[in-house]
ZAVOBA-704328 format. One record per residue (C-alpha): residue number from 1; residue in three letters; y, z, x. Coordinates in pm, 1 decimal. Last residue first. Layout:
! residues N
{num NUM | residuo ala | north Y | up Z | east X}
...
//
This chain:
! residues 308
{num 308 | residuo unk | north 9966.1 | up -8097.0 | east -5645.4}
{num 307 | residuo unk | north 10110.6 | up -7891.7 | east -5918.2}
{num 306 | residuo unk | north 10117.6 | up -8161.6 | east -6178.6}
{num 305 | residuo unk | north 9784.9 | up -8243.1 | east -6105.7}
{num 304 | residuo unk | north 9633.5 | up -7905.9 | east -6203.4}
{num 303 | residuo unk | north 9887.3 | up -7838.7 | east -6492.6}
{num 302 | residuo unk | north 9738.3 | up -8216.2 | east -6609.4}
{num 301 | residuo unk | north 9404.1 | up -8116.4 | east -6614.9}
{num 300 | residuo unk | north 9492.8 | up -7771.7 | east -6771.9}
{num 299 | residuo unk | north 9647.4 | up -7946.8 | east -7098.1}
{num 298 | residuo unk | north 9358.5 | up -8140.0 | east -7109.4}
{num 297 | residuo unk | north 9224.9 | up -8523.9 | east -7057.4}
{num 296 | residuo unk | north 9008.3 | up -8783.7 | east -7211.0}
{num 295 | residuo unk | north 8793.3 | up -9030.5 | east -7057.3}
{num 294 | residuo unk | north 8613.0 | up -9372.8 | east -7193.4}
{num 293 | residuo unk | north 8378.3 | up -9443.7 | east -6933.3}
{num 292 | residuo unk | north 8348.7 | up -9260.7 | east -6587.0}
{num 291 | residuo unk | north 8641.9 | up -9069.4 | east -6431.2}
{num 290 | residuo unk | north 8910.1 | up -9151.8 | east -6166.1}
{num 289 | residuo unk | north 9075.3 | up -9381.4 | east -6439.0}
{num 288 | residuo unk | north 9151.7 | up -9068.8 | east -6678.8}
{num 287 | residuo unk | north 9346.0 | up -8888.0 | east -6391.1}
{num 286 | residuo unk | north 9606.4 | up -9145.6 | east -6265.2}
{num 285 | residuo unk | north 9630.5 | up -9232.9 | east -6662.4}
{num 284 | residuo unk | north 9755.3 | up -8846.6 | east -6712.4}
{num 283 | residuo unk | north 9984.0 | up -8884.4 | east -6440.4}
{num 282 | residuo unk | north 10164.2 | up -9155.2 | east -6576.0}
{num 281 | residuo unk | north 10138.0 | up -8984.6 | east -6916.6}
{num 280 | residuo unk | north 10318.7 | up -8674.8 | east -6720.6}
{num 279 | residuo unk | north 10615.5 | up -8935.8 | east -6635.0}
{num 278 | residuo unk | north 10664.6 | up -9103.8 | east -6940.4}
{num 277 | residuo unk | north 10739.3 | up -8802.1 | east -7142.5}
{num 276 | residuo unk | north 10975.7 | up -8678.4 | east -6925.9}
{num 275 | residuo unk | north 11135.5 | up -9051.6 | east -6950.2}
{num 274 | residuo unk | north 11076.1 | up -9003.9 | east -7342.2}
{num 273 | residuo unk | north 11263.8 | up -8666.4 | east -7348.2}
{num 272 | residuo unk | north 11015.0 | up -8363.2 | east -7400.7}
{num 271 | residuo unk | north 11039.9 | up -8170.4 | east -7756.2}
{num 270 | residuo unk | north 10675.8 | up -8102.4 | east -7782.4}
{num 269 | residuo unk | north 10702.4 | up -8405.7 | east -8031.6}
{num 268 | residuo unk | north 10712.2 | up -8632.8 | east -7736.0}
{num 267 | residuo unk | north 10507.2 | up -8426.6 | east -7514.7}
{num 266 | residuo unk | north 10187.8 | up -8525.8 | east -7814.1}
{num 265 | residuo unk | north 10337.6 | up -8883.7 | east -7854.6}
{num 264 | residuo unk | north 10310.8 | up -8940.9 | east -7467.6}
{num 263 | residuo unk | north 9982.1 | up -8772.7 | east -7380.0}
{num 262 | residuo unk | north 9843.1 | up -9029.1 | east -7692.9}
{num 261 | residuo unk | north 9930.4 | up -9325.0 | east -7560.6}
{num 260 | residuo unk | north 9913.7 | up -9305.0 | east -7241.6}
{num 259 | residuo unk | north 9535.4 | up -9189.5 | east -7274.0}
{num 258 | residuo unk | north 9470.3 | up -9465.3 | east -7513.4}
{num 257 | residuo unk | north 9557.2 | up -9672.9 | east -7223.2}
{num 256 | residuo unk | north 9337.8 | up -9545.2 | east -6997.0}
{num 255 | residuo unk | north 9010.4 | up -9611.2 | east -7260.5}
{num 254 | residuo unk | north 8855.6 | up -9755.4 | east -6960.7}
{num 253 | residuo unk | north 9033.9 | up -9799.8 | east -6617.1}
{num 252 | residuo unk | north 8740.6 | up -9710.7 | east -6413.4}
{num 251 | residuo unk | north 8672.7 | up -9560.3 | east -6076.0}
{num 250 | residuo unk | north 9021.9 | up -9654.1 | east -5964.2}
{num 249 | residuo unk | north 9074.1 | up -9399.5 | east -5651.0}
{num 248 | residuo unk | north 9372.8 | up -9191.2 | east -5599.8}
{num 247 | residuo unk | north 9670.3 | up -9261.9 | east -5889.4}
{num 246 | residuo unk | north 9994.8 | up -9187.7 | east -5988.8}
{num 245 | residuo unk | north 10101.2 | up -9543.6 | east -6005.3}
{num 244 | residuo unk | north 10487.9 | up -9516.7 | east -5954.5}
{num 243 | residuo unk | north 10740.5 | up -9502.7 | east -6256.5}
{num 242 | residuo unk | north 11065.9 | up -9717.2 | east -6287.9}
{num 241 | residuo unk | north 11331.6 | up -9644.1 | east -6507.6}
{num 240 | residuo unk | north 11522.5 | up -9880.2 | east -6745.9}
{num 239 | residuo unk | north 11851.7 | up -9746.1 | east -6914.6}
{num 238 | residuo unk | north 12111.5 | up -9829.0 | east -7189.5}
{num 237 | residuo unk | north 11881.5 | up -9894.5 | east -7445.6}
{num 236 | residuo unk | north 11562.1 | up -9786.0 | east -7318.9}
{num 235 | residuo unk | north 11313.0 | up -10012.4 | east -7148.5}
{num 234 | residuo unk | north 11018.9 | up -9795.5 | east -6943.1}
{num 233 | residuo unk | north 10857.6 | up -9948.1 | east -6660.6}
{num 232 | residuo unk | north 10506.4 | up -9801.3 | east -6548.0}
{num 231 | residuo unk | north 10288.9 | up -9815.8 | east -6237.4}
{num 230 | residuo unk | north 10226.1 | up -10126.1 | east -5965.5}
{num 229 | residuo unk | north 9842.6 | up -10046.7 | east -5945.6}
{num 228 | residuo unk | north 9836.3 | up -10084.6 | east -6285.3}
{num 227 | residuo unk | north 10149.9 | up -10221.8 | east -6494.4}
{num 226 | residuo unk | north 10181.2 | up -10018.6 | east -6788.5}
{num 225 | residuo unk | north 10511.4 | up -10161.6 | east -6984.5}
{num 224 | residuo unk | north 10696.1 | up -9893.3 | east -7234.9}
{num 223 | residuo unk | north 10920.3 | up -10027.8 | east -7469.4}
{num 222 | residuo unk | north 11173.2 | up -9744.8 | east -7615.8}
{num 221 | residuo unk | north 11371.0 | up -9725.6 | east -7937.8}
{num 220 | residuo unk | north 11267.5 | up -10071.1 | east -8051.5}
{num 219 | residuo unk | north 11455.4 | up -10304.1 | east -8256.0}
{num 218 | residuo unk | north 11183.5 | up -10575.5 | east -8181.6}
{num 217 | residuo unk | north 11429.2 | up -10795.2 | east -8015.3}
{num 216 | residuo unk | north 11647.7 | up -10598.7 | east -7848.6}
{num 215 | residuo unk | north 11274.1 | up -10413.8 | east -7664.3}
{num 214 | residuo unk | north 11213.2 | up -10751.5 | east -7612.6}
{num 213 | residuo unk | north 11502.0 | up -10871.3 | east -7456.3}
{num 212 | residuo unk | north 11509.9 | up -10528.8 | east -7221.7}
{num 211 | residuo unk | north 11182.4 | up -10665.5 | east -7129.1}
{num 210 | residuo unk | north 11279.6 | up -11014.3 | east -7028.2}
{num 209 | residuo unk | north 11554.5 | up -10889.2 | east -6833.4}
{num 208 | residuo unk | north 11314.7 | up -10682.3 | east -6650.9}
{num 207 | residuo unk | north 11052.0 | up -10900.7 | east -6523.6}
{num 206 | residuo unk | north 11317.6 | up -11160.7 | east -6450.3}
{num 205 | residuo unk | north 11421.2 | up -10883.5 | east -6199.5}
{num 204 | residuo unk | north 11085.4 | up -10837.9 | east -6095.1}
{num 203 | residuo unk | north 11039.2 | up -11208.4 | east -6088.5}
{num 202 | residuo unk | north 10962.1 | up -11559.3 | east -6165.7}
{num 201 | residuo unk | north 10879.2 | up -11362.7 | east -6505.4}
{num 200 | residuo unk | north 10508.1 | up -11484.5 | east -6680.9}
{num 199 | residuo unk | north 10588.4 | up -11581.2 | east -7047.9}
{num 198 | residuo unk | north 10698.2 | up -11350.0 | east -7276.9}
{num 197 | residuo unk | north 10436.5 | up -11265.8 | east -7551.2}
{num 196 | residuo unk | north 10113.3 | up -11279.9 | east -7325.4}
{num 195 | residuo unk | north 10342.3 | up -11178.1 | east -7068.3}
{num 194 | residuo unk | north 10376.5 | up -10808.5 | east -7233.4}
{num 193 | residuo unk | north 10032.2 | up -10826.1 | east -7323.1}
{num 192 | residuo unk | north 9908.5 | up -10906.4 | east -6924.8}
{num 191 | residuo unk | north 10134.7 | up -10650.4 | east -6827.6}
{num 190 | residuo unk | north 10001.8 | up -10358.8 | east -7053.4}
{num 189 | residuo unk | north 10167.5 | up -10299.2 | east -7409.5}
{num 188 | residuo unk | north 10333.2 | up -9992.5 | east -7523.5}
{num 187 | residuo unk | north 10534.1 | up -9980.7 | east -7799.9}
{num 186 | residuo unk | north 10796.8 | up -9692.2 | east -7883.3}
{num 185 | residuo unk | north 10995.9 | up -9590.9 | east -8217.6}
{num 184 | residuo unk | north 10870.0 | up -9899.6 | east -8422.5}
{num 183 | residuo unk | north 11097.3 | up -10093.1 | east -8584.9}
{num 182 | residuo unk | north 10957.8 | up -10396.2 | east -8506.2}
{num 181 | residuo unk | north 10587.5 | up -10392.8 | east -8508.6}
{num 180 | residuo unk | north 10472.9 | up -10695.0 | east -8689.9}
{num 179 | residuo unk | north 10693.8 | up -10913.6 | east -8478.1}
{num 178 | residuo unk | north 10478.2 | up -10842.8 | east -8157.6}
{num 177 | residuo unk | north 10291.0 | up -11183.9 | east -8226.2}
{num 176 | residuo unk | north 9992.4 | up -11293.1 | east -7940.6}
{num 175 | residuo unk | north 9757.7 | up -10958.1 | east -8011.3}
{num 174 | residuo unk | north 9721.3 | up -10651.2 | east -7935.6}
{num 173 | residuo unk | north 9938.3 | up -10336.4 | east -7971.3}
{num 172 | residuo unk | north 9937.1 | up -9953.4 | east -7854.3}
{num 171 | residuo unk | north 10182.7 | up -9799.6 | east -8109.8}
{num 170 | residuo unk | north 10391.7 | up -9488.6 | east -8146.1}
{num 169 | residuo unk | north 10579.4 | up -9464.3 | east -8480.9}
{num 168 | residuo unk | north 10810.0 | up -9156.6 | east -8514.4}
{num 167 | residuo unk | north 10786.5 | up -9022.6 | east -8896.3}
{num 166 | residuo unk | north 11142.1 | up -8956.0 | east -9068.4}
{num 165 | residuo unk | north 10941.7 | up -9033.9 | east -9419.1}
{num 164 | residuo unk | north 11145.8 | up -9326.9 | east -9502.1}
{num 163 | residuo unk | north 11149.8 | up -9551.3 | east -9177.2}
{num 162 | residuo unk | north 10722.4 | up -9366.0 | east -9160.1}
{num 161 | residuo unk | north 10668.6 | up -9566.5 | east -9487.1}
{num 160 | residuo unk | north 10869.9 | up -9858.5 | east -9355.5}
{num 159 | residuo unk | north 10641.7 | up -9888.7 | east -9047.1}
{num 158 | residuo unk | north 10299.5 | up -9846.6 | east -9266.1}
{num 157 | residuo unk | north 10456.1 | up -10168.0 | east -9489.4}
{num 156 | residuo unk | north 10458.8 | up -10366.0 | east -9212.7}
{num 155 | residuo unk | north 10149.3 | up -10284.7 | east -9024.6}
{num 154 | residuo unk | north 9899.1 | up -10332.5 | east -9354.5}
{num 153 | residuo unk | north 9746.9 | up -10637.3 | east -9287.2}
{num 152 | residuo unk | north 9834.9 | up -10646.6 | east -8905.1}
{num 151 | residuo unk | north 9598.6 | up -10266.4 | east -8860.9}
{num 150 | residuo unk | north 9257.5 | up -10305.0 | east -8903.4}
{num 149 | residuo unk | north 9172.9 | up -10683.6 | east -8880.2}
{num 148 | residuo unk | north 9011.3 | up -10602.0 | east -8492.2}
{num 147 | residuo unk | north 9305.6 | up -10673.0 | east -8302.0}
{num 146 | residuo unk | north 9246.5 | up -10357.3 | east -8095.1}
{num 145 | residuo unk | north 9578.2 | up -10164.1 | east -8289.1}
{num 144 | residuo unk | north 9595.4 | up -9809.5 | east -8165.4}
{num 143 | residuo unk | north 9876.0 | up -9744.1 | east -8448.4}
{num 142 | residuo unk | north 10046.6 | up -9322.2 | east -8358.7}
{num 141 | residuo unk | north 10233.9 | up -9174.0 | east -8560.7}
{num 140 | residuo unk | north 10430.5 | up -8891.9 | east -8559.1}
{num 139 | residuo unk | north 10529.0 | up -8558.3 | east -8705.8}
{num 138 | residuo unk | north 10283.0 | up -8522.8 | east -9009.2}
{num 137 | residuo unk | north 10226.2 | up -8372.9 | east -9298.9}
{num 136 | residuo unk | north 10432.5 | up -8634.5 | east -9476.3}
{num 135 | residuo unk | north 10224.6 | up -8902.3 | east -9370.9}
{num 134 | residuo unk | north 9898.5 | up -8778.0 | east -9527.9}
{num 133 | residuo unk | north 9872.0 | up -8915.2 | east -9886.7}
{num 132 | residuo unk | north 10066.0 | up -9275.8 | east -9762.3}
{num 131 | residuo unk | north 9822.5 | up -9279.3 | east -9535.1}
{num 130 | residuo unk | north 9530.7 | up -9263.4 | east -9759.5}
{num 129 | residuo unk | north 9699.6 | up -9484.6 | east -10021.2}
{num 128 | residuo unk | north 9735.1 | up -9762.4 | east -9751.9}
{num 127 | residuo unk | north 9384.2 | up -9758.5 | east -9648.0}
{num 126 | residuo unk | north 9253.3 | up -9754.2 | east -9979.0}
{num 125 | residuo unk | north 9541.7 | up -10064.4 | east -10101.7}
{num 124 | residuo unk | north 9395.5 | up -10257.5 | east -9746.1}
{num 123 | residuo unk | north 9045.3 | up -10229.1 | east -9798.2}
{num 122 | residuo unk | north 8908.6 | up -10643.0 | east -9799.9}
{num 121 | residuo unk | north 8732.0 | up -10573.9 | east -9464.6}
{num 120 | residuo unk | north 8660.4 | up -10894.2 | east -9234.7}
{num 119 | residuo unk | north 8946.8 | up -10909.2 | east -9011.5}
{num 118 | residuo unk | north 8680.0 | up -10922.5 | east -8714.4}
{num 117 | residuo unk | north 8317.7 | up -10813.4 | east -8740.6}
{num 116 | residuo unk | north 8172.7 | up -10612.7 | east -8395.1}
{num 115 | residuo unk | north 7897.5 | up -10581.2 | east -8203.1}
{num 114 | residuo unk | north 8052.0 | up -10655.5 | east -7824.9}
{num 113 | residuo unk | north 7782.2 | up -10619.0 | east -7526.6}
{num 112 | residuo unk | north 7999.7 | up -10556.2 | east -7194.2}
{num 111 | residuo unk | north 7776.4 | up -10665.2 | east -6887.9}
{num 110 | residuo unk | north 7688.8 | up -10528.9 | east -6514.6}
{num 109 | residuo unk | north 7905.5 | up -10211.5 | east -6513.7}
{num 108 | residuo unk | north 7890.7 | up -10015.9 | east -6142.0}
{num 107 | residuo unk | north 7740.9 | up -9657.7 | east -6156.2}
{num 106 | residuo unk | north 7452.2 | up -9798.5 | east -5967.5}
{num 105 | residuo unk | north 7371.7 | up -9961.6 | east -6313.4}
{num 104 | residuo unk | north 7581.8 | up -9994.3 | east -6566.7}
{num 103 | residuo unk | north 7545.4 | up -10187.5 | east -6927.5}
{num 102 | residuo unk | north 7816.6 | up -10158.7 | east -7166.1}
{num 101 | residuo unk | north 7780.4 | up -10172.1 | east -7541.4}
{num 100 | residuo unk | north 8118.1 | up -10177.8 | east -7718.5}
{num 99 | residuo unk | north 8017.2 | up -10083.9 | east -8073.8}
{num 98 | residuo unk | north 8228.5 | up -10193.8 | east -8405.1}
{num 97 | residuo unk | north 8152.1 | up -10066.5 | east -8710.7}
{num 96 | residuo unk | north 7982.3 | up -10348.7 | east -8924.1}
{num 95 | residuo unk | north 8151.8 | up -10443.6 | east -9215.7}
{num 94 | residuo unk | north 8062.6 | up -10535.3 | east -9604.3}
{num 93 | residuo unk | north 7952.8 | up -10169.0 | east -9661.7}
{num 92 | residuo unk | north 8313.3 | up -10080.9 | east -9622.8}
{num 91 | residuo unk | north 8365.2 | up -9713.1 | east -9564.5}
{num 90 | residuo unk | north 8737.4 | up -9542.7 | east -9539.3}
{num 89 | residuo unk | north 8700.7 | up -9221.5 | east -9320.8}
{num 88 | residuo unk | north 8948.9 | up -8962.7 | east -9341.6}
{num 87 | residuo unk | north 8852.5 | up -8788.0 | east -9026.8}
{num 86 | residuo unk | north 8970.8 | up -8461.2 | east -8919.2}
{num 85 | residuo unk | north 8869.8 | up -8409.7 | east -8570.7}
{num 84 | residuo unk | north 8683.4 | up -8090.8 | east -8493.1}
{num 83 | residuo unk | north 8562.3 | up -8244.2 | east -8184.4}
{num 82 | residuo unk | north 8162.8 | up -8203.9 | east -8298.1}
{num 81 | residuo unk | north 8303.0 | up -8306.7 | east -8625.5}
{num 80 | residuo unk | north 8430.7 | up -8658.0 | east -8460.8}
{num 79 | residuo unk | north 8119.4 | up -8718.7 | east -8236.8}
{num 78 | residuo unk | north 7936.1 | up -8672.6 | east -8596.2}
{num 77 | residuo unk | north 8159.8 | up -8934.6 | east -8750.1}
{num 76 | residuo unk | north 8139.4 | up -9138.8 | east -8481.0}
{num 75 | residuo unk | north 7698.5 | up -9147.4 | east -8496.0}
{num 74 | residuo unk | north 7741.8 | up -9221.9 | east -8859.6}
{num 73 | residuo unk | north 7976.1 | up -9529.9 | east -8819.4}
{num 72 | residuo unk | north 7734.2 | up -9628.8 | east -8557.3}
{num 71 | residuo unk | north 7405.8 | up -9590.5 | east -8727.8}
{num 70 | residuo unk | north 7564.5 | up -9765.7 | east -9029.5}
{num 69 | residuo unk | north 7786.2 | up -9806.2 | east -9377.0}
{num 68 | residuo unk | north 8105.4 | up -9946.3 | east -9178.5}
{num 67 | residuo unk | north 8360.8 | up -9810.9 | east -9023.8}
{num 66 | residuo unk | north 8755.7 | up -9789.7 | east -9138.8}
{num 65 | residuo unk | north 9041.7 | up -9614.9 | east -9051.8}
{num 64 | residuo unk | north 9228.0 | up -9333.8 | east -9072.8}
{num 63 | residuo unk | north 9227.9 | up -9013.3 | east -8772.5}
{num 62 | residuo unk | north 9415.6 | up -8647.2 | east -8803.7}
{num 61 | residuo unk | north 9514.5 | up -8567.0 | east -8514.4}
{num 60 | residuo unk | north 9582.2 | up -8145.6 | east -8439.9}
{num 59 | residuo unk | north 9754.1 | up -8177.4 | east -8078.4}
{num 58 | residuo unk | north 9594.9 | up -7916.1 | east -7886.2}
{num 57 | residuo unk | north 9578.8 | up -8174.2 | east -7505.5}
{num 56 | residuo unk | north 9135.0 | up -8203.1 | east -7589.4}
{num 55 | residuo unk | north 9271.3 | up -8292.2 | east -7964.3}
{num 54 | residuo unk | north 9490.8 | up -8587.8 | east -7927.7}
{num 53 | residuo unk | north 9277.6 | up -8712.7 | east -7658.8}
{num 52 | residuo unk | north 9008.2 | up -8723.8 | east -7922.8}
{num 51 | residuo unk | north 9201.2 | up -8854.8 | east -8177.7}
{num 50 | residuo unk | north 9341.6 | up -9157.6 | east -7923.4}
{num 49 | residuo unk | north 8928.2 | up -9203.1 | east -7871.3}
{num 48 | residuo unk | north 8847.5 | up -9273.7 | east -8208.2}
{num 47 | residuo unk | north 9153.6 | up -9489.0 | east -8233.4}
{num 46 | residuo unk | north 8974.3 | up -9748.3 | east -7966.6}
{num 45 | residuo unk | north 8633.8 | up -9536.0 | east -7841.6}
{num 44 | residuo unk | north 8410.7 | up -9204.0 | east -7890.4}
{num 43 | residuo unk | north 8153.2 | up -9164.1 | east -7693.9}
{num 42 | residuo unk | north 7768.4 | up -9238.8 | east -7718.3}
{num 41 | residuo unk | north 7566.8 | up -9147.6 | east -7385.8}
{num 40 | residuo unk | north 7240.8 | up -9361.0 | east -7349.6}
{num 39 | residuo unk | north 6965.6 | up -9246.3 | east -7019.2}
{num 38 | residuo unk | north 6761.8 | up -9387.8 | east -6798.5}
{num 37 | residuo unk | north 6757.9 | up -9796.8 | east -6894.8}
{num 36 | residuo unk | north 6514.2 | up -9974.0 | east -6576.0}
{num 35 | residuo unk | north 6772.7 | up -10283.9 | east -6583.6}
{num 34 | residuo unk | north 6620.1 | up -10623.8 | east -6453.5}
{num 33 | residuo unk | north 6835.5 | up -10847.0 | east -6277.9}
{num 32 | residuo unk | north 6871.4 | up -11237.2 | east -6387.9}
{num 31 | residuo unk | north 6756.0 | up -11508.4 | east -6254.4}
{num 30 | residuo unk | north 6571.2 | up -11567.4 | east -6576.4}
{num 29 | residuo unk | north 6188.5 | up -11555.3 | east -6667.5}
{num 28 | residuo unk | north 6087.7 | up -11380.0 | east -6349.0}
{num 27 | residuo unk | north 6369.7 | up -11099.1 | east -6387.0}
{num 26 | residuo unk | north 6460.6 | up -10984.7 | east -6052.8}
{num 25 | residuo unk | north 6392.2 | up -10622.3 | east -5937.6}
{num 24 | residuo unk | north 6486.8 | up -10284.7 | east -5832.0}
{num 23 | residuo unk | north 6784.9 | up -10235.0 | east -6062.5}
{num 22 | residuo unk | north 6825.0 | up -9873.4 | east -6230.2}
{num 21 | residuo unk | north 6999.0 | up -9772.3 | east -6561.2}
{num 20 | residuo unk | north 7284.3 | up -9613.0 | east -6729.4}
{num 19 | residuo unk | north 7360.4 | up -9770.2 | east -7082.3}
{num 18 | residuo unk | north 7674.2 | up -9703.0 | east -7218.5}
{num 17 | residuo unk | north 7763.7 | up -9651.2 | east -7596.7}
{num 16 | residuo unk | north 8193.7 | up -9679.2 | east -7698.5}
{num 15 | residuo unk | north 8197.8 | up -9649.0 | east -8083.8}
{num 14 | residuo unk | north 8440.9 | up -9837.2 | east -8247.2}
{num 13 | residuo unk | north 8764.4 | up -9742.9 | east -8447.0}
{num 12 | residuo unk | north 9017.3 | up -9989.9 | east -8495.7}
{num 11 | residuo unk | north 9380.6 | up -9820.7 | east -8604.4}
{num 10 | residuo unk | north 9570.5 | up -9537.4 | east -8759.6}
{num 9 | residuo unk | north 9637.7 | up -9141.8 | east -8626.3}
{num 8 | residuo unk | north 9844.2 | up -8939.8 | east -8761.8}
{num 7 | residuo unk | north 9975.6 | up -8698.4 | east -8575.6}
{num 6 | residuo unk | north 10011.4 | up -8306.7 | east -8649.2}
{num 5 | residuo unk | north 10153.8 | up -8019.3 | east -8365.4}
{num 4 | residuo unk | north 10504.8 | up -7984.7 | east -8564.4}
{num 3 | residuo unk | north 10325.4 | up -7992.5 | east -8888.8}
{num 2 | residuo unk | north 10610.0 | up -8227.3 | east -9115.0}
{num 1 | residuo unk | north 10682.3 | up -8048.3 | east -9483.5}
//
């Protein structure tokens, strides 16, 4: 039997580390600037961080994927018991987890460091059988697919699973083939994605009809198109509704998406319509991109700014 306040939760987990430091001088060696490191603050990041949002808005996720047999893998799993996240962690020794190392100083980010092995793990039947163990239990799903080799070996078979099971399918993709995810209840690419696949529109209202094909095309309930500055569109079948940026400053758009994401599964199976839906993930983003590094937030965050 489905747990109304369960998701499942499938897709490249990393570990997001940033390094906060102070610049006072040029390297002799290089022209390069010299970075006086402070302080190191691990967080959670790509799937990690969906379960995470999941959990600060009292959604109960329960997270599947795989790390490898390291400091990082060890470091997420603690981050994930600290946030009472279950975690049913798949290990391949032959992998390393992925860390996204990014370098600030003067709160601004100088360099991204990537450690990271792609489409290297050989564990689809494990990660299958876990899933297929835990679907049932659960009243959506949600694929936070970084292109990593996670996710497109198994995407196909995970979709029919949830077909059969009655399981909505919510899924942030990557990538230059959305074919793997039709069926899916919603997708939810950013701009540059969505062109990636279609082409760049002469227009808005090229924009649209090119969207609505898509949505057609990947027999999709809803396709949902974050745009930045310029907001949201969401494609339904008979309707497509604009959303304004709900937004202040941009501090930093990391881990937004997985934000959108997960706000809209969680109101989703809280009964809300998708364009309801839509509208207090908009405002979730507007939060998350005010704050520093990957960002999650609450139930009470968004009462605040829903007031306002």
């Amino acid at each position: 039997m489905k747990n109304k306040n369960k998701i499942l939760v499938i897709g490249d987990i990393m570990l997001d580390r940033y390094w906060k430091g102070s610049i006072d001088r040029i390297s002799p060696e290089a022209p390069v600037p010299i970075i006086n490191v402070s302080s190191s603050v691990d967080k959670l990041g790509g799937a990690a961080n969906v379960a995470k949002n999941l959990s600060d808005l009292g959604i109960k996720p329960t997270l599947v994927g795989i790390v490898g047999d390291d400091e990082a893998s060890n470091k997420i799993t603690t981050l994930l018991k600290k946030n009472k996240i279950t975690f049913k962690k798949i290990v391949d020794p032959k992998v390393r987890t992925t860390i996204k190392l990014r370098v600030l100083g003067k709160n601004q980010q100088l360099m991204r460091i990537d450690h990271e092995d792609r489409n290297k793990s050989k564990t689809k039947k494990e990660l299958l059988r876990t899933i297929k163990e835990n679907i049932l239990d659960h009243e959506a799903i949600i694929i936070s697919d970084y292109d990593k080799g996670v996710v497109k070996p198994i995407i196909k078979e995970l979709i029919k699973l949830a077909e059969r099971s009655k399981t909505k399918v919510f899924i942030d993709p990557k990538g230059d083939d959305f074919n793997y995810y039709i069926n899916s209840y919603l997708v939810k690419p950013n701009q540059k994605e969505f062109e990636n696949i279609v082409g760049s529109p002469k227009n808005f209202q090229d924009f649209e009809s090119r969207a609505k094909k898509l949505r057609e095309k990947l027999k999709l309930k809803a396709l949902l198109i974050t745009r930045g500055k310029d907001g949201m569109l969401l494609v339904e079948e008979n309707n497509i509704t604009k959303f304004k940026a709900h937004q202040q400053d941009v501090f930093d758009v990391t881990g937004a998406g997985d934000t959108v994401i997960s706000v809209l599964a969680a109101e989703i199976i809280k009964g809300k319509t998708i364009n309801n839906a839509v509208k207090i993930s908009n405002i979730a983003a507007g939060i998350t991109i005010q704050k520093l590094g990957t960002a999650s937030v609450t139930n009470k965050d968004l009462k605040n700014a829903i007031k306002k």
